[in-house]
C-alpha positions in Angstrom: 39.3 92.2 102.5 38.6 95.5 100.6 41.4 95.9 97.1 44.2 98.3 97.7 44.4 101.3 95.9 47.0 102.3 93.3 49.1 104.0 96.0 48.6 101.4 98.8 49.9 98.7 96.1 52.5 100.9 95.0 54.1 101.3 98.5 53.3 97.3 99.6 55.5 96.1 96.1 58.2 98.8 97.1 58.8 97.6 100.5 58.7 93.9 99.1 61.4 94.9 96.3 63.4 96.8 99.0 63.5 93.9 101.5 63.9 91.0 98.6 66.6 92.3 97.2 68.9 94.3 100.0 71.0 91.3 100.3 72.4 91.5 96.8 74.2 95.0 97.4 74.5 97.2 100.3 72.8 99.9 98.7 69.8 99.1 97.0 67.2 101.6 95.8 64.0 100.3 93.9 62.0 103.3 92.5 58.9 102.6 89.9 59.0 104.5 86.8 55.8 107.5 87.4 52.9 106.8 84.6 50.0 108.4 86.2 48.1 106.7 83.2 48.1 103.2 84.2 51.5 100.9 83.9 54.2 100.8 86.0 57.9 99.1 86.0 60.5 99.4 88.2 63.9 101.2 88.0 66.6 99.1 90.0 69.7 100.5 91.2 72.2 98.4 93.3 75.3 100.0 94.2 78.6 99.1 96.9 78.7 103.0 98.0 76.8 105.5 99.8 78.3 107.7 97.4 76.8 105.9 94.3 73.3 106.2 96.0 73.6 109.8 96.7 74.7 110.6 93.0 71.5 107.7 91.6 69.2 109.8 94.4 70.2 113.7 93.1 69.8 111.7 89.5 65.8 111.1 90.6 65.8 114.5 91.6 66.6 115.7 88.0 64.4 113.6 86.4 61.9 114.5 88.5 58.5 113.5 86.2 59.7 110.2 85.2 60.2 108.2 88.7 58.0 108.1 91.7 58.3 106.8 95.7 55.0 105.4 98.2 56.4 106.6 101.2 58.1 108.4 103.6 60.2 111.4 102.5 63.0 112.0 105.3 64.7 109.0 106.5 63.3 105.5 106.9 61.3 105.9 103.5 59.6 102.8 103.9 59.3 102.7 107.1 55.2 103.3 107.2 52.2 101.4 106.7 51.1 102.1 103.5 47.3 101.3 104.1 47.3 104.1 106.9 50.3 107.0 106.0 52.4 107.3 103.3 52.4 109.7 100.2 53.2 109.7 96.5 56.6 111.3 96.5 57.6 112.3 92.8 60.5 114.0 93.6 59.8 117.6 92.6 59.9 120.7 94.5 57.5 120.0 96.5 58.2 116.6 97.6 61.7 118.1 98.3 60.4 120.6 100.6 58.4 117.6 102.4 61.3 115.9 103.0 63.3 119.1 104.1 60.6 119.2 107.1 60.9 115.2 107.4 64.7 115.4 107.4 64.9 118.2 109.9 62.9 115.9 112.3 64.4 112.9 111.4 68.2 113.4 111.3 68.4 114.4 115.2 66.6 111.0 115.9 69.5 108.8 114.2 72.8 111.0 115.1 71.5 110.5 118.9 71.5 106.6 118.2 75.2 106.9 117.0 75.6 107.9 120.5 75.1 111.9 119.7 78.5 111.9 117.8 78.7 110.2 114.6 81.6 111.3 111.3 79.5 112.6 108.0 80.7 109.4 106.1 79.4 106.9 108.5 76.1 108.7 109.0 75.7 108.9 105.7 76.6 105.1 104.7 73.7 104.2 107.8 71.1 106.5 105.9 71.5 106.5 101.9 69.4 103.0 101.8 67.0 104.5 103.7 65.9 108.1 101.9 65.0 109.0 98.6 66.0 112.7 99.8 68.6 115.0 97.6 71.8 115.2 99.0 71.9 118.6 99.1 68.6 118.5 101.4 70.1 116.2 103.8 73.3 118.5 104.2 70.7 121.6 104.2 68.7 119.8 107.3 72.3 119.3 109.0 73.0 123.0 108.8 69.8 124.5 109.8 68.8 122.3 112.6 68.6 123.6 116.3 69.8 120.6 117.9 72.6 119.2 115.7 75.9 121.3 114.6 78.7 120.0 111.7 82.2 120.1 112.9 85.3 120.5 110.5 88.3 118.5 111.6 89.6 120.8 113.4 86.9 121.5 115.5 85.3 124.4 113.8 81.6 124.6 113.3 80.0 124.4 109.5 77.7 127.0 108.6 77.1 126.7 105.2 75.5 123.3 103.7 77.8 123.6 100.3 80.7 122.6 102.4 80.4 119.7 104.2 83.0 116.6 103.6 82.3 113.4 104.8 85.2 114.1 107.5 83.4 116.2 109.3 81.4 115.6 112.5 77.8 115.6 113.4 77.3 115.8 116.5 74.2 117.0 119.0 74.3 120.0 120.6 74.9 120.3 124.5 71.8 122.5 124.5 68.7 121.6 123.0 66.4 124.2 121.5 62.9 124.5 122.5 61.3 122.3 120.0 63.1 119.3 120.5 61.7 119.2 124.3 57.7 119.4 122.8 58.1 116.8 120.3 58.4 113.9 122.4 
């Protein structure tokens, strides 16, 4: 059986880390520390909110040279098989415009398993252990996707991605555009 490459062995220990040690918090996030000259260690986050994980994921964001992901960039990171896909994702600009693209697909995909109606806070407590993605991206993809709309309380449609509360709804819209028929 032929060695794995850096990347392949990067993404294999990341799922292992992931799955080993999701039972000890409900949010865990295991992230290796980006040395593109050799060594690596991991940075280990366990936290008991969705809100922790966002604030630890826009935290990656900053520090965008120092930590690195083998996977996916939208939803299900790790969710990939990293000896056929599956990317370096470093967390700069351009891995965030990546994941915009990702998320865009993505999100659709899991508000129609909530049954096409699903409350910002609960979407966003099924998704934070699974995305590496800024928080502002995610609410970004909300806004600007053809098939989804954000709902205020009162029943008032969101059109700016700065303004979404995890009281809002998400919920799929009772037209679909185009694009969602061609990519099945």
């Amino acid at each position: 059986e032929p060695l794995m490459s850096k990347k392949e062995w990067l993404g294999t220990i990341e799922q292992i880390v992931f799955k080993t040690f999701m039972g000890t918090a409900p949010f865990v996030s295991p992230f290796s520390i980006h040395n593109p000259d050799g060594w690596r260690y991991w940075l280990m986050h366990f936290a008991s909110s969705a809100r922790a994980r966002q604030v630890y994921n826009d935290t990656l964001h900053r520090n965008s040279t120092r930590q690195a992901h083998f996977g996916r960039s939208g939803l299900n990171m790790l969710s990939f098989n990293p000896e056929e896909e599956g990317s370096l994702y470093l967390f700069n600009l351009d891995g965030r415009k990546q994941a915009l693209e990702q998320l865009r697909n993505d999100i659709p995909s899991v508000i129609s398993g909530f049954g096409d109606v699903v409350r910002v806070g609960d979407f966003y407590h099924d998704i934070y252990n699974l995305t590496a993605s800024h928080s502002d991206d995610i609410k970004t993809a909300l806004i600007d996707s053809d098939d989804i709309e954000v709902l205020t309380p009162n029943g008032g449609e969101r059109r700016r991605a700065g303004t979404i509360t995890e009281d809002d709804t998400i919920r799929i819209r009772n037209q679909k555009s185009f694009h969602s028929l061609w990519k099945k």
